[in-house]
Each structure stands twice: as C-alpha cells, then as structure tokens.
DOLOMAR-438279 format. One line per 4 residues: number of its first residue (from 1); their letters; for each residue x, z negated, y of N, C-alpha, C, O. Coordinates in Angstrom, 3 decimals. Example, Ala and Ser with C-alpha at 12.3 -4.5 7.8 and 13.67 -1.06 7.14 Angstrom:
REM DOLOMAR-438279
1> AS> 13.190/-7.800/-5.690/12.300/-7.800/-4.500/13.200/-7.800/-3.300/14.236/-8.465/-3.319  12.850/-7.080/-2.250/13.670/-7.140/-1.060/12.900/-7.870/0.030/13.409/-8.039/1.138
This chain:
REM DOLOMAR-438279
1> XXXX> -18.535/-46.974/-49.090/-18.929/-46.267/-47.884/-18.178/-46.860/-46.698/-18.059/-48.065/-46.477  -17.668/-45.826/-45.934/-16.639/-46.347/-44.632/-18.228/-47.277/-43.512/-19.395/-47.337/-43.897  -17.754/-47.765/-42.365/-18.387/-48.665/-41.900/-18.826/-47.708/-40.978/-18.021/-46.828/-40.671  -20.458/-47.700/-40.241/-20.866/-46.725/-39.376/-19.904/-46.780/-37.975/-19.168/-47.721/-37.677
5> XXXX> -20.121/-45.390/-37.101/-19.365/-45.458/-35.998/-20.042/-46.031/-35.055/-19.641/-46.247/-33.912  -20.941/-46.257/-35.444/-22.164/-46.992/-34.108/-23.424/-47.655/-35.008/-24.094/-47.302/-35.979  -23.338/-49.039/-33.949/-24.729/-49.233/-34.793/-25.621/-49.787/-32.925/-25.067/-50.476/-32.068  -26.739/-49.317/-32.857/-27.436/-49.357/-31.097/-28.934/-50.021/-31.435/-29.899/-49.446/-31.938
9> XXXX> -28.830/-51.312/-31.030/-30.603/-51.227/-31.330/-31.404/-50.986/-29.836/-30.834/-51.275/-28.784  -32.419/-50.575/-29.854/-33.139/-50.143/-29.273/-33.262/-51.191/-28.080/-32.883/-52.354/-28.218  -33.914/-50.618/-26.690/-34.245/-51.556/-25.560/-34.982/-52.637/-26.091/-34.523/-53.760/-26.297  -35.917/-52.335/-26.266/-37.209/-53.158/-27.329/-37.170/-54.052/-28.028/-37.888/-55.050/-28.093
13> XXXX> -35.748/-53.531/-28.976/-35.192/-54.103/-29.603/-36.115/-54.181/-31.357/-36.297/-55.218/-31.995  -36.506/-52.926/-31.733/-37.567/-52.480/-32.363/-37.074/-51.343/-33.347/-37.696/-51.095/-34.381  -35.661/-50.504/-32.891/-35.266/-49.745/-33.598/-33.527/-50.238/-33.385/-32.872/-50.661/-32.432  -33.253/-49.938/-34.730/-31.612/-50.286/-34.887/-31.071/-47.948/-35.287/-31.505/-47.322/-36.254
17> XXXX> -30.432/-47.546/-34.544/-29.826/-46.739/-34.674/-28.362/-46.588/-35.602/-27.386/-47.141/-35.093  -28.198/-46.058/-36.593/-27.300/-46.179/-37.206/-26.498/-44.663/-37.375/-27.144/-43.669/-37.710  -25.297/-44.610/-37.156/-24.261/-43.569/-36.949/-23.198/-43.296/-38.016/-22.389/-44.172/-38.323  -23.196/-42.509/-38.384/-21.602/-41.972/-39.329/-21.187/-40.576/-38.607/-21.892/-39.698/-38.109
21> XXXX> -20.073/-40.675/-38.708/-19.391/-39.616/-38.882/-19.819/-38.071/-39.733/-19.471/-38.326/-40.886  -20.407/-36.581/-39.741/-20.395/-36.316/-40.232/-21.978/-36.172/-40.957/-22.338/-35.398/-41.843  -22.747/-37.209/-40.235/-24.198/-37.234/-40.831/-25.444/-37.519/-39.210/-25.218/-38.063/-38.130  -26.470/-36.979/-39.660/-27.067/-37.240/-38.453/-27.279/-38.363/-38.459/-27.126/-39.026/-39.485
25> XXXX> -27.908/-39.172/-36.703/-28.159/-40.668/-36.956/-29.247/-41.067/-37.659/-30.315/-40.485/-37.465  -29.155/-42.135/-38.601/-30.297/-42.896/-38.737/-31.081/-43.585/-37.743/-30.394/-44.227/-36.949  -32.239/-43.630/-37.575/-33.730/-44.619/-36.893/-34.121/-45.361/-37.911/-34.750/-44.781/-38.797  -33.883/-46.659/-38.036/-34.472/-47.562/-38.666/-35.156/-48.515/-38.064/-34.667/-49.223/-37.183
29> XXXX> -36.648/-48.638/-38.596/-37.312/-49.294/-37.803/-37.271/-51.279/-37.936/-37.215/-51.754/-39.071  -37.294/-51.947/-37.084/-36.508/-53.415/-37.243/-38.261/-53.980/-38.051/-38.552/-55.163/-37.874  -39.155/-53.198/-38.768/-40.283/-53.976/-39.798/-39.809/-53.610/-41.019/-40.148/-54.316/-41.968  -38.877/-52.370/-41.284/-38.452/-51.370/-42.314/-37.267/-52.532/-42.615/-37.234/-53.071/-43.722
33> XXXX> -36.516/-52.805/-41.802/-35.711/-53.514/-41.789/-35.793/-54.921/-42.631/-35.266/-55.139/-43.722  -36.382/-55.588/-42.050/-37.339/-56.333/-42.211/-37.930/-57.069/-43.486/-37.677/-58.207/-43.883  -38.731/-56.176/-43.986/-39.608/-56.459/-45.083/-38.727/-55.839/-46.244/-39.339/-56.017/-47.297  -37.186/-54.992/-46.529/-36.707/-54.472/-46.768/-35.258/-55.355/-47.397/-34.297/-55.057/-48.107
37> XXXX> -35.662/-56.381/-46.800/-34.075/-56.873/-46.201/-33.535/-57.313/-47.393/-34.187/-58.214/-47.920  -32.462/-56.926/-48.026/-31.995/-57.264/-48.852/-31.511/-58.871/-49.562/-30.780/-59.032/-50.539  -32.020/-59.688/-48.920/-31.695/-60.985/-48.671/-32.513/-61.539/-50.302/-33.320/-60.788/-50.849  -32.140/-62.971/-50.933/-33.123/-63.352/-52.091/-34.282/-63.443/-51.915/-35.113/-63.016/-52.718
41> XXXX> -34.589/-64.079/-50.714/-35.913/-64.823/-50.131/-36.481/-63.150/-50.346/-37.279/-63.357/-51.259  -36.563/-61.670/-50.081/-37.267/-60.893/-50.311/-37.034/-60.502/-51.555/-37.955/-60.581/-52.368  -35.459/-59.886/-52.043/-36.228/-59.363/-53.062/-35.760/-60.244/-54.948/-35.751/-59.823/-56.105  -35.501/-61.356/-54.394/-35.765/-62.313/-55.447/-34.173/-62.197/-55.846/-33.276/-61.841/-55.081
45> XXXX> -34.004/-62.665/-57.518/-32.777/-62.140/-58.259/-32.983/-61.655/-59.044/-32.057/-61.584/-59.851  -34.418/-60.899/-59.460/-34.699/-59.385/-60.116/-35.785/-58.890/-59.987/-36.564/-59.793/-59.681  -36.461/-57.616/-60.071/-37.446/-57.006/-59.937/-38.584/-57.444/-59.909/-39.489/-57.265/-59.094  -38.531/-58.006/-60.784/-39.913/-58.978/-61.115/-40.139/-60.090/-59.746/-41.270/-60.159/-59.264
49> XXXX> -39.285/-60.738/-59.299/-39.204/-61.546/-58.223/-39.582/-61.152/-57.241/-40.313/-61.914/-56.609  -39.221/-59.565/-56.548/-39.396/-59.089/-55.234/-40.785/-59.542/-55.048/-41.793/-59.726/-55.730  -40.292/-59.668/-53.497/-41.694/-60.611/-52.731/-42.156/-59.080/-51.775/-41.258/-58.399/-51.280  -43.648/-58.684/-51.614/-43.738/-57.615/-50.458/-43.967/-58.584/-49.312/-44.506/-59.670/-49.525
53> XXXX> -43.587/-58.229/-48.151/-43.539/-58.990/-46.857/-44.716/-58.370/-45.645/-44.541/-57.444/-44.853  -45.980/-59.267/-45.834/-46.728/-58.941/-44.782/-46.676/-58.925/-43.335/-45.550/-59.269/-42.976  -47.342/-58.698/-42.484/-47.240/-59.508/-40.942/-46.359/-58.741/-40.406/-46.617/-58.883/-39.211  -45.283/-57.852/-40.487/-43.889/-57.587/-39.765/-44.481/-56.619/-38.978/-43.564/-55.799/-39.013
57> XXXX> -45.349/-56.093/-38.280/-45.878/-54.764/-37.698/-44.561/-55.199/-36.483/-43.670/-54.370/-36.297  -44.547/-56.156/-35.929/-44.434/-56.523/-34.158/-42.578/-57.006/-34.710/-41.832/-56.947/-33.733  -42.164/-57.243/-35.446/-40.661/-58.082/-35.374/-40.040/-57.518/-34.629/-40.405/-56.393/-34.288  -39.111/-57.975/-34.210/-37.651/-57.716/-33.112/-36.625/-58.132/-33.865/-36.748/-59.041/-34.686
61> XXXX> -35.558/-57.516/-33.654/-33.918/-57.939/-33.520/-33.595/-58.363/-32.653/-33.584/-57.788/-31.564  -33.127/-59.825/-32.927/-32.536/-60.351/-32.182/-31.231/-60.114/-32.289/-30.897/-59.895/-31.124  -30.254/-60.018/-32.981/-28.810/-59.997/-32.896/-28.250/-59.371/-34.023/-28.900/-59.690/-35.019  -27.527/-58.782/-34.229/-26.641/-58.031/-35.345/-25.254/-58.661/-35.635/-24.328/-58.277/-34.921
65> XXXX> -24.986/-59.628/-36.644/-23.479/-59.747/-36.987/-23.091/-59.718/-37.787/-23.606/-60.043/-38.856  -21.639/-59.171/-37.536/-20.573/-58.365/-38.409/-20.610/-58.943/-39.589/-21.171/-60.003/-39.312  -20.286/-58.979/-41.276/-19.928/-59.947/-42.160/-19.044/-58.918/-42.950/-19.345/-57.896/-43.567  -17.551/-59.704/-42.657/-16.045/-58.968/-42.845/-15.742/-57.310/-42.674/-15.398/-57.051/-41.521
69> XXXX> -15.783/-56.379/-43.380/-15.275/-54.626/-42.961/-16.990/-54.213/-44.090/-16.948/-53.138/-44.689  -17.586/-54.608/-44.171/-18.484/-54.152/-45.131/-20.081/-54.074/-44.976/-20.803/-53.276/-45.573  -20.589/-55.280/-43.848/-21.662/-55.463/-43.766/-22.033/-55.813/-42.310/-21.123/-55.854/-41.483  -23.312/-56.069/-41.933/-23.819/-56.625/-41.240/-24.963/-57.449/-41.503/-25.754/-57.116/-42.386
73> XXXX> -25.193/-58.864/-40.585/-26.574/-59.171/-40.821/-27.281/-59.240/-39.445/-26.881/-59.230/-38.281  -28.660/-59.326/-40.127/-29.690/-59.108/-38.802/-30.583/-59.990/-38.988/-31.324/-60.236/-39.939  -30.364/-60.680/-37.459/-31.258/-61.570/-37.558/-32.532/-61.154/-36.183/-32.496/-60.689/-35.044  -33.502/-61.627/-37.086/-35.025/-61.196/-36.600/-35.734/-62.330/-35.598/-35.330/-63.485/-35.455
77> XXXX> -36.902/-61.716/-34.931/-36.765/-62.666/-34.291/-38.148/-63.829/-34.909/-38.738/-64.754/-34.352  -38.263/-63.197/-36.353/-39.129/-64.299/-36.692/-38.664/-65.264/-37.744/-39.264/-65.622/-38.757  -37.015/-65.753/-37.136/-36.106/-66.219/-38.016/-35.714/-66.415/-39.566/-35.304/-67.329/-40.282  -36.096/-64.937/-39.703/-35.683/-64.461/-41.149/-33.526/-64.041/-40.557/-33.394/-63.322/-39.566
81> XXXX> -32.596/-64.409/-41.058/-31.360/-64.465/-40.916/-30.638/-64.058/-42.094/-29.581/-63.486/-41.831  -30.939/-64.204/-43.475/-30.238/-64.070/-44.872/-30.069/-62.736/-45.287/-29.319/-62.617/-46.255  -30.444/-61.925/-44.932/-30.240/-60.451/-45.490/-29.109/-59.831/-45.253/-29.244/-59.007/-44.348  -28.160/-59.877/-45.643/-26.509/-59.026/-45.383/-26.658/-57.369/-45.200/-25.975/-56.926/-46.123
85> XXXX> -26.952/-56.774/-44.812/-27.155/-55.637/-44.976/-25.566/-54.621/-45.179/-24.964/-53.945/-44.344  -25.372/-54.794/-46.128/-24.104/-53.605/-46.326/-24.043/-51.841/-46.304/-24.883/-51.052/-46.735  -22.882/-51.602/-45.714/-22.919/-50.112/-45.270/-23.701/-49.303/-46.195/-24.747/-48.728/-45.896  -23.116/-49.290/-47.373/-24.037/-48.633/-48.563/-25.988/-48.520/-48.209/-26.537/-47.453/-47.932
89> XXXX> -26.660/-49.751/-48.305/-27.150/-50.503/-48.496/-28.423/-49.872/-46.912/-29.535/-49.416/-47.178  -28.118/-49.950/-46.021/-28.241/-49.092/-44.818/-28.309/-47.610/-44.842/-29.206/-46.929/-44.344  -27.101/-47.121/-45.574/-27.258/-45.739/-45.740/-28.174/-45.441/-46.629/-28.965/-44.537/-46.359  -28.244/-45.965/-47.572/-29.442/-45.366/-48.440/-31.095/-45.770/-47.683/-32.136/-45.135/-47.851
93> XXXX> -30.963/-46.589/-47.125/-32.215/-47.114/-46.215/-32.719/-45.696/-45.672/-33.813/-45.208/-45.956  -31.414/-44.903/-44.557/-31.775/-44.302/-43.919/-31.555/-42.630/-44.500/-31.711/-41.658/-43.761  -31.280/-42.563/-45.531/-31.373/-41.788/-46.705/-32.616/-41.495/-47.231/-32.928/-40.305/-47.283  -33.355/-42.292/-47.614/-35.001/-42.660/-47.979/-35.816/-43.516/-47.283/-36.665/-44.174/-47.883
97> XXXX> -35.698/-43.579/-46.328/-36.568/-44.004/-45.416/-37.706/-44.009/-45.600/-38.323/-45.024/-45.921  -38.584/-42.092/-45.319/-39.748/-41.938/-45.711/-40.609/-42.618/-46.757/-41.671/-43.235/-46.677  -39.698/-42.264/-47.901/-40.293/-42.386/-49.539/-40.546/-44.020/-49.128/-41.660/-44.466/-48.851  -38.983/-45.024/-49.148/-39.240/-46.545/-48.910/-40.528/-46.959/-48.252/-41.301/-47.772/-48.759
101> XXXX> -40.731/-46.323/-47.026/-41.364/-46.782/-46.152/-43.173/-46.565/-46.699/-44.076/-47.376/-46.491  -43.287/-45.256/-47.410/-44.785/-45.152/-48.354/-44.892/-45.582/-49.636/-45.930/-45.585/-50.299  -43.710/-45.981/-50.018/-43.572/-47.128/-50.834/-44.064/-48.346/-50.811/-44.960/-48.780/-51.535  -43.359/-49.029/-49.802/-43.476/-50.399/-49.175/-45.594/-50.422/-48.593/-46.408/-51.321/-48.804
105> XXXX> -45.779/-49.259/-47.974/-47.483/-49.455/-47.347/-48.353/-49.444/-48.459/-49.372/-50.126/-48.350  -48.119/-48.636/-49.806/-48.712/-48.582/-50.569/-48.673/-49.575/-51.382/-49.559/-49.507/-52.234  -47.717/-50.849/-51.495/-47.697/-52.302/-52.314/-48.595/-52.704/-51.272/-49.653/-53.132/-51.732  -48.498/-52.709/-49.528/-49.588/-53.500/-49.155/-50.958/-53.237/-49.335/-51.813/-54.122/-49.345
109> XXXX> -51.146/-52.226/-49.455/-52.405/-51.400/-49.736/-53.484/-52.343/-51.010/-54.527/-52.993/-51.075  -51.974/-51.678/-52.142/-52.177/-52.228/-53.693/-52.682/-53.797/-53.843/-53.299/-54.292/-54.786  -52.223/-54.435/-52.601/-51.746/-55.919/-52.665/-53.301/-56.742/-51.407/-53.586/-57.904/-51.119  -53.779/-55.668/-51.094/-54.698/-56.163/-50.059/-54.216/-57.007/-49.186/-54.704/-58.117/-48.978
113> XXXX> -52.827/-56.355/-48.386/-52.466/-56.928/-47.600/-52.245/-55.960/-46.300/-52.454/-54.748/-46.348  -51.720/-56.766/-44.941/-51.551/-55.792/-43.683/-50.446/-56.007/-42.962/-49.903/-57.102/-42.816  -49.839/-54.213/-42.166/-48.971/-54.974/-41.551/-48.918/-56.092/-40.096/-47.866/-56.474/-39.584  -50.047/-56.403/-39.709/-50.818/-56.878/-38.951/-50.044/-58.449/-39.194/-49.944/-58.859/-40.350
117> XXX> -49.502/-59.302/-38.016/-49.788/-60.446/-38.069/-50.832/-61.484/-39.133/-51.700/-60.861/-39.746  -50.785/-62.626/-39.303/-51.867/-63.257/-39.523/-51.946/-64.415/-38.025/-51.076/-65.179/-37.609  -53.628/-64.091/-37.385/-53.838/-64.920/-36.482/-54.563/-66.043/-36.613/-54.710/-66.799/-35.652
C-alpha cells in the first residue's frame, strides 16, 4: 500500500485523520488506536497472547513518527510508544473500523472490563 497523502490528528488530539488518494478519509479514534495497536505488548506473538486493553476511554496522541516509506508510530500520551503502525495496517483499521471497534467492546463486555479509567 502507497503511504497516505495526509495523516491530521485532531485539536484534542483524540482523532488521527487518515487520507489516500482515491478513497474517502479515515477517522480513527486515538482509544481505537490504542487498544488496537499493533505493538507485542498488545497483541502478543500469537492469538492466544493478545492482551484486550482497558482504561483507554480518555488517551491522546501525543506525536506521530515516520518509521522509513512504510509506517508510522504513535505515541500516546499514556506512554504506550511500540506499536509501528504500517500503511496496510491503518488502512484496514479504517476499512473495519465499525466491526473492530464492536469487536474490541464486546471482549470488554465478555471480559468484565471498562473503557473507563481505573481510579
């Protein structure tokens, strides 16, 4: 997959906007992001491993950087940093969004967990 023509996160810093050529933009939300993140620490080094990630209701982006013609990483501001997020990898994010995203509520559900902080 070629590299997006834009990537904009939000004032807030709460939504990362993602752009191609040719496709409408993606809205990805920076908890989707997040709890999503392709990094080991979430989803292990196989299926069985994936961790679901509570607490993310409130995260921010803090910064987006480049890693070589292929990826980006995002770092959060609840210093989660390891997730490479590659073009592919993004596009399908914002490809299935929906489904991911009632995916992901329904493990917390399953899991008696929230996206709520713990205070």
């Amino acid at each position: 997959m070629a590299a997006p023509t834009e990537l904009r996160v939000s004032k807030e810093r709460r939504l990362l906007t993602v752009s191609w050529g040719g496709h409408a933009p993606f809205e990805l939300p920076a908890e989707l992001l997040r709890v999503l993140s392709p990094s080991a620490e979430v989803q292990g080094h196989s299926p069985q491993q994936r961790v679901t990630v509570p607490g993310k209701r409130n995260v921010a982006i803090l910064r987006i950087e480049p890693v070589g013609n292929y990826a980006v990483r995002i770092v959060f501001d609840d210093g989660h940093d390891t997730g490479i997020f590659s073009w592919d990898y993004l596009f399908a994010l914002g490809r299935e969004k929906d489904a991911r995203w009632q995916s992901y509520l329904d493990e917390l559900a399953g899991k008696n967990l929230s996206r709520d902080p713990v205070r």
